[in-house]
C-alpha positions as CSV (number, residue, x, y, z in Angstrom):
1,X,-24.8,-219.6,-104.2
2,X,-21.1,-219.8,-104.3
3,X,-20.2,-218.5,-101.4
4,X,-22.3,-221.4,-99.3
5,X,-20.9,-224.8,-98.8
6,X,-22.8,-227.6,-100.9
7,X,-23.0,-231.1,-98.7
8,X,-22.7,-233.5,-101.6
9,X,-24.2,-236.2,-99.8
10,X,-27.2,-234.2,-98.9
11,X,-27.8,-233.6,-102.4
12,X,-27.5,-236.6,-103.5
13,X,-29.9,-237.4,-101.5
14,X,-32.4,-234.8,-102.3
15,X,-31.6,-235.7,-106.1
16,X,-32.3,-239.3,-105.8
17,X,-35.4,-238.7,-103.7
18,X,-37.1,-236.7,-105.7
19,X,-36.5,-238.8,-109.3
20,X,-37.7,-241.7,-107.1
21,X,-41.5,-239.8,-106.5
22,X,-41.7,-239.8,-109.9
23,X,-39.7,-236.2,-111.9
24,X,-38.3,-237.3,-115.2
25,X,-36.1,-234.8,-114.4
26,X,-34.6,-232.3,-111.7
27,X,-31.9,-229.9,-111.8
28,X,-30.6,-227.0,-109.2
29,X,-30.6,-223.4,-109.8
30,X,-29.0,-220.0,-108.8
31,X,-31.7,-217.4,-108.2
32,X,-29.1,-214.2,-107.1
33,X,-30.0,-211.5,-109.5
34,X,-32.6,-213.6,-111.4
35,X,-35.9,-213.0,-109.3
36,X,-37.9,-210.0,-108.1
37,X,-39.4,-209.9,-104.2
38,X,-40.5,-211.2,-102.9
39,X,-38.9,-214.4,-104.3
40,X,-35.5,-213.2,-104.2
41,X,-35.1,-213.5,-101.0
42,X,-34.4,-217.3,-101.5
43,X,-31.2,-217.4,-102.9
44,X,-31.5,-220.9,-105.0
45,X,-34.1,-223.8,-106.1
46,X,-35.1,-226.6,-107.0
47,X,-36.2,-227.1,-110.4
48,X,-38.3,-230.3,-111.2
49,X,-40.0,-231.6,-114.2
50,X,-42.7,-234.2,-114.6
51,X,-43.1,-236.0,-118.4
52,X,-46.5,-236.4,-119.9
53,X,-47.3,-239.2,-120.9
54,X,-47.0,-239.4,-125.2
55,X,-50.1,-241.3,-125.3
56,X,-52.5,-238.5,-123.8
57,X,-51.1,-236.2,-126.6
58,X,-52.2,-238.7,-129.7
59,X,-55.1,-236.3,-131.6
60,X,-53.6,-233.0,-129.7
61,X,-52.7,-231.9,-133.3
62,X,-56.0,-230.0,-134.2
63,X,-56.7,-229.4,-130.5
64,X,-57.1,-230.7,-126.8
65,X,-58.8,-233.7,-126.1
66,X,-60.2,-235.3,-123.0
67,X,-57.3,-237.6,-122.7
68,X,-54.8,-234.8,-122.7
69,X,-56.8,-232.3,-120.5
70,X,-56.5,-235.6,-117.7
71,X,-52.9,-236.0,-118.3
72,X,-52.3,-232.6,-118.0
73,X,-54.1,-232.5,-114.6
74,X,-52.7,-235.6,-113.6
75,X,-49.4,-234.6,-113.8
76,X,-49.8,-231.3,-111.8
77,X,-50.8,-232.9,-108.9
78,X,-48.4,-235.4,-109.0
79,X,-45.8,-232.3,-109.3
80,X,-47.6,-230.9,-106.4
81,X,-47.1,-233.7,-103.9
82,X,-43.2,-234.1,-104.9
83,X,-42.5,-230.4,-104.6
84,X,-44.3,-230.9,-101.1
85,X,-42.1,-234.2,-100.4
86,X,-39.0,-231.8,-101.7
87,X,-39.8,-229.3,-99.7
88,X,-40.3,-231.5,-96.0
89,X,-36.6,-232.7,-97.1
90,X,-34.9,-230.0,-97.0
91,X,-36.3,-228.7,-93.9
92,X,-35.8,-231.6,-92.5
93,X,-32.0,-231.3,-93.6
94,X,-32.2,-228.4,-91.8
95,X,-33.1,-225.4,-94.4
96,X,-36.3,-223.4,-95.4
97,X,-38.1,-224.4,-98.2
98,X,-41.2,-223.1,-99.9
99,X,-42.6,-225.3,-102.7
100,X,-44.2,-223.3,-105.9
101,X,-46.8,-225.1,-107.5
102,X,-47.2,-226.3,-110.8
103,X,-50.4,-224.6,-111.8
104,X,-52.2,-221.9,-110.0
105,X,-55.3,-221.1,-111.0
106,X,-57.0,-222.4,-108.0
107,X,-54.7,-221.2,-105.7
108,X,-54.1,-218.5,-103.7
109,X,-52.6,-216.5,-106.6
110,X,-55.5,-217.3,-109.1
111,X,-56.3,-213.0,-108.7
112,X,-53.0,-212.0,-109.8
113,X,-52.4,-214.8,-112.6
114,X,-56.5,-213.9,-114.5
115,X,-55.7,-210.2,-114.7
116,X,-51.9,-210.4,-115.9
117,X,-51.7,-214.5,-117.4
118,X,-49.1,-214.2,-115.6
119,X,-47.5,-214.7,-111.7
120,X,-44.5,-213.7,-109.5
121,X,-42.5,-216.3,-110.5
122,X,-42.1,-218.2,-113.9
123,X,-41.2,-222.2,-113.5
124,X,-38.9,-221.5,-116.7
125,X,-36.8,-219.2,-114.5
126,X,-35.0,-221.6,-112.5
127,X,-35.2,-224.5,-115.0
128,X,-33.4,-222.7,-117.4
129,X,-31.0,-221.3,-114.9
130,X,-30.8,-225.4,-114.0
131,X,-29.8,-226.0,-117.0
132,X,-32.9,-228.3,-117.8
133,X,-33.6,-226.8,-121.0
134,X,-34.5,-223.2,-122.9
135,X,-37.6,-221.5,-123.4
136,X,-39.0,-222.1,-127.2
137,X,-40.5,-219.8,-129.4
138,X,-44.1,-221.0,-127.9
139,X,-42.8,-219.6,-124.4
140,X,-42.6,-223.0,-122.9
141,X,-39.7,-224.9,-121.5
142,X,-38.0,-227.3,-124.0
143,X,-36.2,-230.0,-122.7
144,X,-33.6,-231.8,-124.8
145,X,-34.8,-235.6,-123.9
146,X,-38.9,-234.5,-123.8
147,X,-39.0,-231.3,-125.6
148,X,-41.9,-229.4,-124.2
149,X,-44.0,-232.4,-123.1
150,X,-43.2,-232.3,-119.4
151,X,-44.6,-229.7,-116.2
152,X,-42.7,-228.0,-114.5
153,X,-42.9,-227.2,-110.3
154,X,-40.1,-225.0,-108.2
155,X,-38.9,-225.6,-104.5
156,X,-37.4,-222.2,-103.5
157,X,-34.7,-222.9,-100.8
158,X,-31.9,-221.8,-99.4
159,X,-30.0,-224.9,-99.2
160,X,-26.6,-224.7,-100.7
161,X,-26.7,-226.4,-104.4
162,X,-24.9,-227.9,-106.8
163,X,-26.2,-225.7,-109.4
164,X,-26.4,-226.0,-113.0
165,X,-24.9,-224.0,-116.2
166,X,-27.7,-221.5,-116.6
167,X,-29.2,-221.6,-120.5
168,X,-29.6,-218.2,-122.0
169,X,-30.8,-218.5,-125.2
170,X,-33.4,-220.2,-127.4
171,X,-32.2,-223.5,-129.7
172,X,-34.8,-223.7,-131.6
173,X,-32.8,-222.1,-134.5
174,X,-35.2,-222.2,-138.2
175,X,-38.1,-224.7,-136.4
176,X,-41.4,-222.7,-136.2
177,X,-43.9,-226.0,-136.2
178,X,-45.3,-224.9,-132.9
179,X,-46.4,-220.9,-135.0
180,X,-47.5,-222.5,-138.0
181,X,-49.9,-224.6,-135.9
182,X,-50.6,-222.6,-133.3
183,X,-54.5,-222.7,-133.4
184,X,-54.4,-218.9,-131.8
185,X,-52.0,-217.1,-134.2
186,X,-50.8,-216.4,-131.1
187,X,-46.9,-217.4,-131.2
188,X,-44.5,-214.6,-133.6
189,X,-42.0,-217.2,-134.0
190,X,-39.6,-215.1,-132.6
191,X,-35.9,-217.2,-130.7
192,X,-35.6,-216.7,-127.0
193,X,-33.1,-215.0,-125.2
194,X,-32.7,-214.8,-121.4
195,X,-34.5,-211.4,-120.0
196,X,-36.8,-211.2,-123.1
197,X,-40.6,-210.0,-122.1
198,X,-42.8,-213.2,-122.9
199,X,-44.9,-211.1,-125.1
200,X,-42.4,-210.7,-127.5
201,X,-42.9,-214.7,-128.0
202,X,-46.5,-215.0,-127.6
203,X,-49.5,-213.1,-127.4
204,X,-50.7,-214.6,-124.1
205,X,-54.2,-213.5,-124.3
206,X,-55.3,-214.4,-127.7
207,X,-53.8,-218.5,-126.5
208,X,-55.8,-217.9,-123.2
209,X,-58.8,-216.9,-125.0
210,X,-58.6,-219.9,-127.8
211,X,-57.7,-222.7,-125.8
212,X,-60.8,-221.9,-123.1
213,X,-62.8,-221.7,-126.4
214,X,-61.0,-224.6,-127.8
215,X,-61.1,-227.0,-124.5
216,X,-65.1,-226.5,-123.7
217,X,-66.2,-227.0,-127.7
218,X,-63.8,-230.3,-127.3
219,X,-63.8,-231.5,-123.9
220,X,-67.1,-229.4,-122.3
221,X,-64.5,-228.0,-119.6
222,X,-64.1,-224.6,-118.9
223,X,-60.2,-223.7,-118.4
224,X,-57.9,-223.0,-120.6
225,X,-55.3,-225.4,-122.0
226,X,-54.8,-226.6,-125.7
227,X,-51.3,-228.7,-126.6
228,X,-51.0,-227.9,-129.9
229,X,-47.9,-226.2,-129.7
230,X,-46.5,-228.9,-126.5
231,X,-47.6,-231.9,-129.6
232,X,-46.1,-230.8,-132.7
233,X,-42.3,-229.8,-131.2
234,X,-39.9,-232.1,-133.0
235,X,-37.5,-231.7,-129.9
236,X,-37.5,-235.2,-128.0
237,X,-40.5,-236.8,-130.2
238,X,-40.7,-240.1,-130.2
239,X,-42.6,-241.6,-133.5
């Protein structure tokens, strides 16, 4: 996005808006070269994070609980209504915007996302090309101040940005916590680079398939999220 002039005070603005709806964190990112279509045809984004709350994840250890399951929820739609907010902004600045929403399971996408666990475009994408954080051996975004207990939503724009230093590689260096407790087997403890197939990290099936499992014998809800791996990351634990 270099070649496009970046009105500071625009920015600014968007920045300060969107930590005042309540992101613990935002960043901007460089898409060019990053994204396949349909979503490369927005050149940069908007990356946004949301921090769960360290109370909901207190007996996540051996599994989800009720209290984390509702936090979890919580803090997607409160993702989804500032990526909306984000993305009235900037057209009212005068640019297109398209918000991406933090889950999508019950959106138009939930099809494509069953057969493959998988969607067009990955939240981690433009957070790490941000400069928010890196993806962990669990394939989810750490962040330095909240480690991996934050969600993530994307506003795909083409607003010029003041975008971050992209991170291309894992920092999770000797830590496998999040393998050895992974309820599923599922994570090979294997360090992230940029480009790297998320199978190599995970086996996405065999989480998908406990946590479902995991979340109804628990909770009684059928879906599919467990926090095992989001509640025993040392990176940005508060004790």
């Amino acid at each position: 996005m270099s070649n496009y002039r970046v009105n500071a005070a625009a920015c600014a603005l968007l920045e300060e808006s969107i930590l005042g709806w309540g992101a613990s964190l935002v960043g901007f990112a460089d898409l060019i070269g990053a994204v396949s279509p349909p979503i490369s045809e927005w050149p940069g984004a908007v990356s946004m994070a949301v921090a769960l709350d360290p109370a909901a994840l207190e007996g996540v250890r051996d599994g989800p609980t009720a209290d984390y399951y509702n936090e979890y929820n919580r803090v997607n739609r409160a993702l989804n209504e500032i990526a909306g907010r984000t993305a009235e902004l900037i057209y009212g600045l005068g640019y297109r915007a398209e918000p991406f929403p933090a889950t999508v399971p019950e959106t138009w996408q939930a099809g494509e996302w069953t057969k493959t666990l998988s969607v067009a475009f990955q939240h981690k994408t433009a957070a790490t090309r941000a400069g928010l954080g890196w993806v962990g051996k669990n394939a989810l975004l750490i962040t330095p101040r909240f480690g991996p207990r934050v969600r993530l939503a994307t506003v795909l724009t083409d607003m010029p940005l003041p975008v971050g230093e992209s991170i291309t590689a894992g920092r999770c260096g000797k830590c496998s916590a999040c393998a050895r407790a992974c309820p599923a087997h599922a994570i090979e403890g294997v360090e992230w680079q940029a480009g790297v197939d998320r199978d190599v990290l995970v086996d996405a099936r065999a989480c998908w398939e406990s946590a479902r499992c995991l979340l109804h014998e628990r909770v009684g809800v059928d879906n599919a999220v467990c926090g095992v791996c989001v509640s025993v990351c040392p990176v940005g634990r508060r004790e």
